[in-house]
C-alpha positions in Angstrom: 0.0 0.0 0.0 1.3 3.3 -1.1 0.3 6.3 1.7 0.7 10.3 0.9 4.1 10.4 2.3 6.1 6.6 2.4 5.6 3.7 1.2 5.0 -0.3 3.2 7.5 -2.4 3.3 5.7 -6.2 2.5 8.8 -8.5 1.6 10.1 -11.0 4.2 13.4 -10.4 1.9 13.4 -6.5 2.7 12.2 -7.4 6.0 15.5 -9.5 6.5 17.9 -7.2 5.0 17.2 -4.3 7.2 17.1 -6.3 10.6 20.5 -7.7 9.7 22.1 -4.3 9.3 21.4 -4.0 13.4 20.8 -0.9 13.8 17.7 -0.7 16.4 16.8 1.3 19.5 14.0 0.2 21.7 12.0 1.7 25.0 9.3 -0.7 26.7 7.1 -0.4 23.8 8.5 -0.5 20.7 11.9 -1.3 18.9 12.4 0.4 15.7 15.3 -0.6 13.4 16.5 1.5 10.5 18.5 1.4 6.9 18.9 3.0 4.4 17.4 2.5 1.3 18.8 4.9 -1.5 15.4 6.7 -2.8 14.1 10.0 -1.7 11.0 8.0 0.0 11.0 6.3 3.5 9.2 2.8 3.6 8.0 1.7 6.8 7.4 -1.8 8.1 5.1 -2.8 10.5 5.9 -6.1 12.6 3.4 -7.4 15.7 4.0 -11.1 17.0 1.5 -13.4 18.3 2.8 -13.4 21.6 1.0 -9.7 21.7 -2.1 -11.0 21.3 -4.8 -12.0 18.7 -5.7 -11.0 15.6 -7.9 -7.7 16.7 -5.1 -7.0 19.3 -2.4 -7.0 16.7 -4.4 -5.1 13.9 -5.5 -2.6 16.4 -1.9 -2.4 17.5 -0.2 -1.9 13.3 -2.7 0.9 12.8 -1.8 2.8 16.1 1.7 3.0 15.1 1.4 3.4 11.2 -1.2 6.3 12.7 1.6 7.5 14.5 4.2 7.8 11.7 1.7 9.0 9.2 0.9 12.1 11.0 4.7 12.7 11.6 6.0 11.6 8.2 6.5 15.1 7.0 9.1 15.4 10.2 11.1 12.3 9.2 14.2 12.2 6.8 13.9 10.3 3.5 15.6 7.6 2.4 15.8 4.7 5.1 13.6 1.6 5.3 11.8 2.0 9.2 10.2 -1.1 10.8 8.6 -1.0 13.8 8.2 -4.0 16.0 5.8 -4.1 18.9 6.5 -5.0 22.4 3.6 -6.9 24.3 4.0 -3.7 26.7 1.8 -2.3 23.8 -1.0 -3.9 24.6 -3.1 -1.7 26.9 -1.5 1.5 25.6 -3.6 3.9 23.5 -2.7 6.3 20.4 -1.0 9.0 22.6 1.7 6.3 24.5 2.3 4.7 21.0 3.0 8.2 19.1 4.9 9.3 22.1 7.2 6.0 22.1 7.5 5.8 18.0 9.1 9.6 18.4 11.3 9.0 21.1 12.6 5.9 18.7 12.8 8.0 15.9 15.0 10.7 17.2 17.5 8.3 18.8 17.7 7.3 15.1 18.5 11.2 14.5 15.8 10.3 11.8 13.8 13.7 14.0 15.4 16.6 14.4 13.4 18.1 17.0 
């Protein structure tokens, strides 16, 4: 799916080349790894694991945080691949904990410049 500002990420190959570069930060939340990708557009991946919880939980959970970027994608540099894992902390947090985690994440990346 192509959004107003980035792009999804959907291949397990992209997926896999970006978590082996190893470059993540995390907080109790979320854990964001980055790379980048050599276009003038961000792609952003979303990654929820059973162990969260079920199906509604983990939906309800990808379109809190690709929510969160999308209202912020304007503030983010272009050029990287961004996936976004979620922590079972997640769980019983609403939209404001899950924008507030993705932009701590995202300027430990220096990907924010505020």
């Amino acid at each position: 799916m192509k959004y107003k500002n980035f792009e999804t990420l959907k291949s397990n190959t992209d997926f896999n080349r970006v978590y082996a570069a190893k470059r993540s930060y995390a907080n109790r939340l979320l854990v964001v790894y980055i790379l980048e990708n050599g276009t003038d557009a961000n792609r952003l991946g979303v990654s929820v694991s059973k162990k969260v919880g079920n199906s509604i939980v983990r939906h309800r959970l990808a379109r809190l945080i690709r929510e969160s970027y999308r209202l912020h994608a304007d503030e983010v540099m272009t050029g990287f691949d961004i996936i976004v894992v979620a922590r079972t902390g997640l769980k019983n947090k609403d939209y404001f904990e899950t924008e507030s985690a993705l932009l701590h994440l995202l300027k430990m990346h220096k990907l924010i410049n505020k």
